[in-house]
Backbone bond lengths (Angstrom), bond angles and torsions (degrees), N, CA, C in turn:
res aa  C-N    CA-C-N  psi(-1)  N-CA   C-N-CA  omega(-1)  CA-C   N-CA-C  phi
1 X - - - 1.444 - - 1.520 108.66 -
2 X 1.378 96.58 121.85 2.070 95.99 156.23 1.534 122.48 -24.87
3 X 1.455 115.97 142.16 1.574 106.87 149.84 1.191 132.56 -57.53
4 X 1.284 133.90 125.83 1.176 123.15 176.62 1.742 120.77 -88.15
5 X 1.689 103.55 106.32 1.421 101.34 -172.71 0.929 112.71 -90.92
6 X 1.332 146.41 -8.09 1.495 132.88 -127.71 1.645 85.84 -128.31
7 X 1.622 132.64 143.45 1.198 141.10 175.21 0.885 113.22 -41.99
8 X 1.798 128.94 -70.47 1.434 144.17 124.01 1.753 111.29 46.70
9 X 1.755 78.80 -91.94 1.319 102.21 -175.31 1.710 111.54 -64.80
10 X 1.015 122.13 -24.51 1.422 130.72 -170.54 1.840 95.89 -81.90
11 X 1.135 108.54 -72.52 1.664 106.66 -177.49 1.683 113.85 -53.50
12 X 0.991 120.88 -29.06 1.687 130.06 162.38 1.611 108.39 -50.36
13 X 1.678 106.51 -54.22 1.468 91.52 -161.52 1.767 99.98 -80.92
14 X 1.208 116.65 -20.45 1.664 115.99 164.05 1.204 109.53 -35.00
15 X 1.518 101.60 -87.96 1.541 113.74 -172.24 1.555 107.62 -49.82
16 X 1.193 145.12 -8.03 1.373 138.73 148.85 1.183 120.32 -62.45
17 X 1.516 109.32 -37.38 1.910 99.61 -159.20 1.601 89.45 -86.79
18 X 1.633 132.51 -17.46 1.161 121.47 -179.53 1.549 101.73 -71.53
19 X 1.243 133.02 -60.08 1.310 131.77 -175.42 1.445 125.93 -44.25
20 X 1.920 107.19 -58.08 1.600 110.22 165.52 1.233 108.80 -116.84
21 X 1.376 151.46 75.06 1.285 143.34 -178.96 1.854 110.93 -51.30
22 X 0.879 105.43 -11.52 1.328 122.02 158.55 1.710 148.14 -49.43
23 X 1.579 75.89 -42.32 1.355 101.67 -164.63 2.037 108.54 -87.94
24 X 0.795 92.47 -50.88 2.152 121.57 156.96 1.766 95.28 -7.01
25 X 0.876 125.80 117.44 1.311 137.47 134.67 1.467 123.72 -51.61
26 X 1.670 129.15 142.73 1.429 126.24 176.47 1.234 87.63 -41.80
27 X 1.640 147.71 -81.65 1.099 140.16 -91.64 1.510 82.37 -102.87
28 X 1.212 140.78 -10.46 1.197 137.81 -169.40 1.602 113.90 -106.29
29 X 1.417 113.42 -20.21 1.606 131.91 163.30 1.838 109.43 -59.71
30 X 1.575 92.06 -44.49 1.370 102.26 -164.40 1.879 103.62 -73.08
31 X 1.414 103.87 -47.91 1.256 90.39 -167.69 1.822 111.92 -80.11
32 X 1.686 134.08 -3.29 1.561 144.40 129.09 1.094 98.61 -35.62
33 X 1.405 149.55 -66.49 1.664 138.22 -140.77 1.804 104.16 -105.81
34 X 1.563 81.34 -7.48 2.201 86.77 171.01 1.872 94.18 57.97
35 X 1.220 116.60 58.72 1.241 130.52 179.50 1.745 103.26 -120.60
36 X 1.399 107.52 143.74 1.341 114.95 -154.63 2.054 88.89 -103.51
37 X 1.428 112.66 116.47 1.344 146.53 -166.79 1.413 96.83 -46.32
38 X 1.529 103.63 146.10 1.828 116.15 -169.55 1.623 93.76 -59.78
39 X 1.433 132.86 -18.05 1.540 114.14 -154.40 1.784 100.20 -103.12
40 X 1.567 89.90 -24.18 1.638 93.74 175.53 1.633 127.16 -92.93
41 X 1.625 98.12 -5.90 1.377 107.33 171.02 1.553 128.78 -75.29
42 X 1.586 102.45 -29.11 1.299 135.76 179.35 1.466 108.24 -61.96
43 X 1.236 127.32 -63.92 1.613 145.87 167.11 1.537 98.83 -50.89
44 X 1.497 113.79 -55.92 1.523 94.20 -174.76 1.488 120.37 -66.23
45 X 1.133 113.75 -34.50 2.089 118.03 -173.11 2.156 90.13 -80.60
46 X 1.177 108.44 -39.56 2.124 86.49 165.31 1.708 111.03 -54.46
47 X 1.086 115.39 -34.94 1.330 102.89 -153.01 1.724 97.08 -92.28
48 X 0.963 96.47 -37.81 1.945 99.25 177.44 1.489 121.84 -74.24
49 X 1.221 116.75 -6.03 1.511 145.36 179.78 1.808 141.44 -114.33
50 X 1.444 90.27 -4.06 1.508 116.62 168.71 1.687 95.42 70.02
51 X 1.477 108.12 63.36 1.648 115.83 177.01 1.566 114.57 68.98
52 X 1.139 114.01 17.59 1.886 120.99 -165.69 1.742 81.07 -88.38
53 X 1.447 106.68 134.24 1.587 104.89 152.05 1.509 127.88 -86.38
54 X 1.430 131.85 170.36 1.594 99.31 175.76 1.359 116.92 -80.54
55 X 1.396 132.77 9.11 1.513 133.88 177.88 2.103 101.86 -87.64
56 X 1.096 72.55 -37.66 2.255 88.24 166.14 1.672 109.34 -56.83
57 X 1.354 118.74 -40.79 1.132 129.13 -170.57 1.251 135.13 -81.06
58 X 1.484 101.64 -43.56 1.456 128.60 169.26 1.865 100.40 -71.16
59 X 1.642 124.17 -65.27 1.246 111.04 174.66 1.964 112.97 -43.65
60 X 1.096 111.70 -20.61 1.865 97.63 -175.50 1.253 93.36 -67.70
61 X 1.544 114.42 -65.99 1.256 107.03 -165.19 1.428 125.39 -64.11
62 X 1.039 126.87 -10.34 1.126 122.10 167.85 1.742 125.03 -88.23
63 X 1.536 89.92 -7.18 1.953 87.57 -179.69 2.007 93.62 -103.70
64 X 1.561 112.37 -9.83 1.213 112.39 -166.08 1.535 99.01 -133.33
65 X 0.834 154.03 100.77 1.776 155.19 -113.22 1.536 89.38 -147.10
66 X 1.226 119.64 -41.36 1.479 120.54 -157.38 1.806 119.73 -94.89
67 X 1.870 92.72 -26.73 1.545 114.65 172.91 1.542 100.38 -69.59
68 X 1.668 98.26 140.52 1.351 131.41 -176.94 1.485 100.78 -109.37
69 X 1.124 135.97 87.20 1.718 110.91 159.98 1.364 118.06 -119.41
C-alpha cells in the first residue's frame, strides 16, 4: 500500500480501524501504530547487525539463550 499523506486519507483510515479493525491490512496497522514496514524493518536489523536478518537473530537467541552480543 501507498503512504498515506494526505490528512484526508489519515482521518479515513482512523475512522475505519474504529469501525472494522478487522478489515486493516498489515500495511495499514503499521502505518496507525507509526510502526516501521516489514520491508523496511528487514534492511534496518541487516544493517544494524552486520547483515544478520531478524529471523537470523531470533534463531541465535533461541539456540544460544545465555549469549549477550
Amino acid at each position: 500500500m501507498a503512504s498515506i499523506a494526505s490528512s484526508e486519507g489519515l482521518d479515513a483510515l482512523y475512522r475505519r480501524a474504529i469501525a472494522d479493525p478487522s478489515s486493516l491490512s498489515e500495511a495499514e496497522i503499521n502505518v496507525i501504530l507509526e510502526w516501521v514496514s516489514p520491508e523496511d524493518e528487514d534492511s534496518l536489523c541487516r544493517q544494524e547487525t552486520d547483515g544478520k536478518s531478524r529471523a537470523d537473530l531470533i534463531a541465535q537467541a533461541l539456540a544460544q539463550p545465555e549469549a549477550a552480543d
